[in-house]
C-alpha positions as YAML, in Angstrom:
chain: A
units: angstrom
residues:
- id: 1
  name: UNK
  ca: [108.73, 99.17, 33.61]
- id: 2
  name: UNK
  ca: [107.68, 101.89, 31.25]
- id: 3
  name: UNK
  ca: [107.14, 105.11, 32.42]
- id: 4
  name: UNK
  ca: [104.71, 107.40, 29.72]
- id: 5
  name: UNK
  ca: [103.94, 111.25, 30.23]
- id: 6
  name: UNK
  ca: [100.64, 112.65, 28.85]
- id: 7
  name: UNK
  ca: [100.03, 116.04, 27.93]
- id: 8
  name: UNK
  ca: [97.01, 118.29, 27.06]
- id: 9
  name: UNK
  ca: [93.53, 116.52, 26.19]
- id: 10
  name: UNK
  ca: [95.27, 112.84, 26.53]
- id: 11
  name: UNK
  ca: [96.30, 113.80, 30.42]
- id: 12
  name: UNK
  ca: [93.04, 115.14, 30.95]
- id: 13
  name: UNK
  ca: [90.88, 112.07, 29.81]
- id: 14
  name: UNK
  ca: [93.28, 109.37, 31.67]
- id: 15
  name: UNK
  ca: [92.95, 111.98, 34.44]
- id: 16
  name: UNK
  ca: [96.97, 110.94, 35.39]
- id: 17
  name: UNK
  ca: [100.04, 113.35, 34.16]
- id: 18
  name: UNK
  ca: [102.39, 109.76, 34.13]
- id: 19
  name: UNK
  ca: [101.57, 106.32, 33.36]
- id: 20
  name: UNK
  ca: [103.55, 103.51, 35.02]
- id: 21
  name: UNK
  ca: [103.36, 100.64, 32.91]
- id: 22
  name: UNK
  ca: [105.02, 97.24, 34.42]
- id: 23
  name: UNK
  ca: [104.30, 94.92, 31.69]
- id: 24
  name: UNK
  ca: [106.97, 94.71, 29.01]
- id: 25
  name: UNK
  ca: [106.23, 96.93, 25.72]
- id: 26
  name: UNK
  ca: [108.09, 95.38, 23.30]
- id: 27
  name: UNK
  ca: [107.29, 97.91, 20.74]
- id: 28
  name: UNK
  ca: [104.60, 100.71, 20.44]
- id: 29
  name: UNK
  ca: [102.04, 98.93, 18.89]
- id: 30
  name: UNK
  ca: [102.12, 97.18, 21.90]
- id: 31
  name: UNK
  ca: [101.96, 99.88, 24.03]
- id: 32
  name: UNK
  ca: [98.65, 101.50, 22.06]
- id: 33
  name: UNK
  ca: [96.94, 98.32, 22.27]
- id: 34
  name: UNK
  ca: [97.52, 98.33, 26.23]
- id: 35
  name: UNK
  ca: [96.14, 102.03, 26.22]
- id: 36
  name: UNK
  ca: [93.57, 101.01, 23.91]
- id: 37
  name: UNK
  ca: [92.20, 98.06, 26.45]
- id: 38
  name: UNK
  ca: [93.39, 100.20, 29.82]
- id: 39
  name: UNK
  ca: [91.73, 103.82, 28.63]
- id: 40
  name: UNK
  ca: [89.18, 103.12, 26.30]
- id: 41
  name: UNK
  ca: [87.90, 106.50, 26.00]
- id: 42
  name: UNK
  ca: [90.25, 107.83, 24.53]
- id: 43
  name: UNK
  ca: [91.11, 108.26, 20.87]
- id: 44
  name: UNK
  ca: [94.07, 106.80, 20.68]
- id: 45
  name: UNK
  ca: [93.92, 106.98, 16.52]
- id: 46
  name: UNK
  ca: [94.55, 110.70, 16.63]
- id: 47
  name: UNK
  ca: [97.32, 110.66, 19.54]
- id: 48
  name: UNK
  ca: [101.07, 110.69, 18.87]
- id: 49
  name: UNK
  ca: [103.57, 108.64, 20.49]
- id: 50
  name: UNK
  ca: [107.02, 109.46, 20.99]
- id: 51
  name: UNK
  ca: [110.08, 107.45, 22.29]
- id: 52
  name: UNK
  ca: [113.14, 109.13, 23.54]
- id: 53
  name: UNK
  ca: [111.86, 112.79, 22.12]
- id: 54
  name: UNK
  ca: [110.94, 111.20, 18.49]
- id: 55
  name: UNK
  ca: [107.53, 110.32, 16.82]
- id: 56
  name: UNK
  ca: [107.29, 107.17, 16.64]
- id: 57
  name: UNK
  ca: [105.88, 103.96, 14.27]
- id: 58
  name: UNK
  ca: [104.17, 101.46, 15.71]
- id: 59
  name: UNK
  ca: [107.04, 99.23, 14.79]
- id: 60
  name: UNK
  ca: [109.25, 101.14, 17.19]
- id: 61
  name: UNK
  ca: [110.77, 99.35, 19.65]
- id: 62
  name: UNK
  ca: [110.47, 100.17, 23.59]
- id: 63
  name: UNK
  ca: [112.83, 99.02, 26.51]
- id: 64
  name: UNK
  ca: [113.09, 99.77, 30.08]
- id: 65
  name: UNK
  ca: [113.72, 103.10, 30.49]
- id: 66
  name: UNK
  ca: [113.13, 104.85, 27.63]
- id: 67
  name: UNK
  ca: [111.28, 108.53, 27.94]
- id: 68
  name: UNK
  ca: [107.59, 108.10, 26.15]
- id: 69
  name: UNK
  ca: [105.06, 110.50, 25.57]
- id: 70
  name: UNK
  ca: [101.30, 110.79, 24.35]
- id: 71
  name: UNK
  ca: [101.27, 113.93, 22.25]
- id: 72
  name: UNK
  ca: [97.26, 114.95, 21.33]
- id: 73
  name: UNK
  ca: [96.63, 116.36, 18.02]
- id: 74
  name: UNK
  ca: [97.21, 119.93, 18.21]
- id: 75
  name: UNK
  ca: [95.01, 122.35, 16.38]
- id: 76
  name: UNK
  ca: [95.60, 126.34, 15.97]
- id: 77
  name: UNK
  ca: [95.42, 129.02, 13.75]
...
């Protein structure tokens, strides 16, 4: 089980704060293509994902228990 925290535009389009995920992630491509098929209005191109506090690759690998996080492109000025 994978537990995933969205913030900002990301939390407001899945409409959920936390995503429980019980199918195993093996790495984060994985994951993105399970958001992909699970929240497909979202664009998951321009969203950030983050394992254990740290950007990720898609190559990353996940486990069972590790902190994740959708980070939305941030724009300022």
């Amino acid at each position: 089980m994978v537990l995933i925290k969205a913030f900002g535009q990301v939390k407001e389009e899945v409409g959920l704060a936390e995503i429980r995920v019980e199918e195993e992630m093996r790495n984060v491509e994985t994951l993105r293509n399970y958001l992909v098929e699970k929240y497909p209005s979202v664009r998951w191109s321009s969203v950030a994902i983050a394992v254990n506090k740290q950007y990720a690759a898609d190559a990353a690998p996940i486990q069972s228990g590790d902190e994740i996080a959708l980070i939305p492109p941030v724009s300022g000025g």
